[in-house]
C-alpha positions in Angstrom: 0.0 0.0 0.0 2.7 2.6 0.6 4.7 2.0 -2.7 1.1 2.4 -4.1 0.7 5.6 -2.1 4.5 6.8 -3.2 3.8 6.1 -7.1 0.6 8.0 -6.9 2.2 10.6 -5.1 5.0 10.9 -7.6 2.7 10.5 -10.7 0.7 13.7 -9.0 3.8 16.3 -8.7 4.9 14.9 -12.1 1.8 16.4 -13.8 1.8 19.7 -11.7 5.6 20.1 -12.5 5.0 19.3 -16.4 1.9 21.5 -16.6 3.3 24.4 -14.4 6.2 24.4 -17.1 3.8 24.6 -20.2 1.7 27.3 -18.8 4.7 29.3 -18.5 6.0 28.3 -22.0 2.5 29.6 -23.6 1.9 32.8 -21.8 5.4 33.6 -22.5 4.8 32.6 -26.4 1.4 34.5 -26.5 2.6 37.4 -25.0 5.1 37.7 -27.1 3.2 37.2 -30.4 0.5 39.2 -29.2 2.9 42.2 -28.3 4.3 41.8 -31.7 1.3 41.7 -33.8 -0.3 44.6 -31.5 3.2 46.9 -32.7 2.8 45.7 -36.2 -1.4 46.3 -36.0 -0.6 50.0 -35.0 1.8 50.3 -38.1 -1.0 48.7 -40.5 -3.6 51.7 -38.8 -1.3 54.2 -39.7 -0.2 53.4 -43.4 -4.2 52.8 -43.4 -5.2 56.3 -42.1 -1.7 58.0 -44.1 -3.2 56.3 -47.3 0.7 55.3 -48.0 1.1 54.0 -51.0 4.7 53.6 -50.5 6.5 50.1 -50.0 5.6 48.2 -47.5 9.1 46.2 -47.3 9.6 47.0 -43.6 6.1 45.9 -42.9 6.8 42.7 -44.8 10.0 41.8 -42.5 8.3 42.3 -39.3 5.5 40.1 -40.4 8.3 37.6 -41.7 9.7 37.8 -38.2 6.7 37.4 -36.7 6.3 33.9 -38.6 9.8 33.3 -37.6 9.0 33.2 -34.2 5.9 31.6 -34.5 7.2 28.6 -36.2 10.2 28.5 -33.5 7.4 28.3 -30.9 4.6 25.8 -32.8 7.0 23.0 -33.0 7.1 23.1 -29.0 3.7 24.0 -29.0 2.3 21.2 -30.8 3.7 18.8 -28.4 0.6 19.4 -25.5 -1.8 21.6 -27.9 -4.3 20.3 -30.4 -3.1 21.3 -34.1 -5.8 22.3 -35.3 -5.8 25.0 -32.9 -1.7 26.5 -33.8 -3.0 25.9 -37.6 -5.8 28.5 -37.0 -2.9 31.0 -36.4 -0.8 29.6 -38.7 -3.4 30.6 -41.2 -3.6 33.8 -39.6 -0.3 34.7 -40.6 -0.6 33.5 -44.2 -3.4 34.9 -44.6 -2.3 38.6 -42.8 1.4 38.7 -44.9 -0.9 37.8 -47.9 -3.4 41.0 -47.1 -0.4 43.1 -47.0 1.7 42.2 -50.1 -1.4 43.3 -51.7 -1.7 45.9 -49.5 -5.3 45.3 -48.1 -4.9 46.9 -44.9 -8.4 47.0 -43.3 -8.2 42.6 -44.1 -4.8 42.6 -42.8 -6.3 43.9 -39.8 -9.1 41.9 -39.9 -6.8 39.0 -39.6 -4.2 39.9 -37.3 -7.4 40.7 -35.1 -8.1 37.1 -35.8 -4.7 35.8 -34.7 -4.4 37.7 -30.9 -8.0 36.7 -30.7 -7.0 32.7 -31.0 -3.7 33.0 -29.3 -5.6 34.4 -26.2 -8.2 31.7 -26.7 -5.5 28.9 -26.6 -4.1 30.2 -23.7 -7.6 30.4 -21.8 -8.1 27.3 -23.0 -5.1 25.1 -21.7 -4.8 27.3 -18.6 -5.0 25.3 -15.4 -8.0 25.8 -13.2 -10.8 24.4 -12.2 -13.1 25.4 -14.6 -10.8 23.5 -17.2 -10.4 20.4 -14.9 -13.6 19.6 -14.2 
């Protein structure tokens, strides 16, 4: 009964340990795409409201950064959250660097909207409380 009682035990902090370590790993992951997007969504408002017609190659690198670190982070990711979840922002992306090589800006917007609004999600989501355990 007490090697039971030990394994159990043991099997317990594992879990807390492992999911303590995740949760930190996506907040840290969501802030920091979130941040980034939230820069690059104020950039996109003002080339919107400055009707620039210029090039938008600095725009184009951020958002290639952006996917830089996104992909650095989804392969991590993927291991303890459901794909289909990280491909709905992966689409995001594609879909917002799309938008702005044609430079759509109000759909770029649109979908970088989209993106923070499903990286929040997955992190309310795979948080650890109760509502989520029970």
């Amino acid at each position: 009964m007490k090697k039971e009682t030990i394994i159990c035990i043991i099997i317990v902090i594992t879990i807390s340990v492992g999911n303590i370590i995740t949760q930190k790993y996506t907040k840290e992951s969501v802030e920091t795409l979130s941040n980034d997007l939230e820069i690059l969504k104020t950039e996109l408002k003002n080339k919107l409201d400055d009707n620039e017609k210029e090039s938008n190659k600095e725009t184009l690198e951020k958002i290639c950064k952006i996917k830089e670190n996104w992909e650095s982070r989804h392969d991590k990711l993927a291991y303890y959250i459901e794909h289909n979840e990280l491909e709905k922002v992966e689409n995001s992306l594609t879909a917002l660097d799309s938008f702005v090589q044609t430079k759509e800006y109000v759909d770029a917007i649109k979908e970088l909207d989209e993106s923070v609004f499903v990286l929040r999600h997955i992190q309310e989501k795979y948080a650890f409380n109760l509502k989520n355990i029970f």
